[in-house]
C-alpha positions as CSV (number, residue, x, y, z in Angstrom):
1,X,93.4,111.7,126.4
2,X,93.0,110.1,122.8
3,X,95.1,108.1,120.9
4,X,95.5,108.9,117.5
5,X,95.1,106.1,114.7
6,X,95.4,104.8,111.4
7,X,92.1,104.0,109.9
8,X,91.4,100.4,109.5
9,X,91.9,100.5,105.6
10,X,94.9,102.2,105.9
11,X,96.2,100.0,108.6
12,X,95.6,96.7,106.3
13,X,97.9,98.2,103.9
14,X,100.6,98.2,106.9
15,X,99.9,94.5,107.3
16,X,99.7,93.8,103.3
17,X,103.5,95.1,103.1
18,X,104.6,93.2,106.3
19,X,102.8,89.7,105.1
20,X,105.1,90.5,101.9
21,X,108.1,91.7,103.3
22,X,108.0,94.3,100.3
23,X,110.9,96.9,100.0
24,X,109.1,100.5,100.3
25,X,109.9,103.8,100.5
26,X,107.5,105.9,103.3
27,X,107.5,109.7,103.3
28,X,106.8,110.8,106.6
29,X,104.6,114.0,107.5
30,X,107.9,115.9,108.2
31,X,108.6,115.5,104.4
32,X,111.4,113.2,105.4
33,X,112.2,110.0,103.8
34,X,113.3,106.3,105.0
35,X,113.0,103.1,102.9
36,X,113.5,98.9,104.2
37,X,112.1,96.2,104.4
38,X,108.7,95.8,106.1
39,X,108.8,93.6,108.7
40,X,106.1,94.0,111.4
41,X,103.6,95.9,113.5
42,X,104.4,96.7,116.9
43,X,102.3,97.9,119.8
44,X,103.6,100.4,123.1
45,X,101.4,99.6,126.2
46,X,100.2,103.3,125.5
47,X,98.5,102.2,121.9
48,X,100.8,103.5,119.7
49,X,101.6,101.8,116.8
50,X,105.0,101.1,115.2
51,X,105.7,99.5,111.4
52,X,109.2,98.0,111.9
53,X,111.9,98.2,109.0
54,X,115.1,96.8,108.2
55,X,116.8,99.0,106.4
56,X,120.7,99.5,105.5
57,X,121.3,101.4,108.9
58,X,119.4,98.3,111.2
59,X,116.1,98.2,112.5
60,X,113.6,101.6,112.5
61,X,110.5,102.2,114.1
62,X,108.0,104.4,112.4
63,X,105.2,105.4,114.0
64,X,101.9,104.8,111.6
65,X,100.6,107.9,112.4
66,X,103.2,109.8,111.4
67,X,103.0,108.5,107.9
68,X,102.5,110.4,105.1
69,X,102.6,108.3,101.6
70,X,104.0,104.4,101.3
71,X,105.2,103.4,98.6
72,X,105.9,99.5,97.5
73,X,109.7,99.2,95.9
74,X,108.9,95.4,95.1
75,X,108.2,94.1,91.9
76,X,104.7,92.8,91.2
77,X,103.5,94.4,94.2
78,X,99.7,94.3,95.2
79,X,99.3,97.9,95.6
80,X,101.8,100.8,94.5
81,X,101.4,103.5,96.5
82,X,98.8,104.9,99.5
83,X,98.7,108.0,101.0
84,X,97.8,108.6,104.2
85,X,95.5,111.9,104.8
86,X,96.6,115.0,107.9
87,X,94.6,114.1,110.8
């Protein structure tokens, strides 16, 4: 069995919004919505990867690949918006 990833250029975005601690928005690939706080990146003993928010309800863990589009709420952010293709 395979894990499934993020590629690495996607993945530095993840890291880019946690160094910041920028306020985005993410849009899963279930066409749902959340939005906090980046905070960190977080790793199961199986390999899958987490971005951990704070958002008005507490702490969320999204898994990466089950991103869809980020988008920074921040002002003066270093990047507005990625999307993240199907795999």
């Amino acid at each position: 069995m395979t894990n499934e990833l993020i590629s690495c250029e996607l993945h530095d975005y993840i890291e880019v919004v946690c160094l910041y601690r920028y306020q985005i928005r993410l849009t899963l690939k279930d066409h749902s919505t959340v939005e906090g706080k980046a905070r960190d990146i977080t790793t199961t003993p199986d390999k899958k990867e987490f971005l951990l928010l704070e958002t008005d309800s507490g702490s969320q863990q999204i898994e990466l690949t089950t991103l869809r589009k980020l988008e920074v709420l921040s002002p003066n952010p270093q990047f507005r918006e990625v999307d993240f293709p199907d795999s």
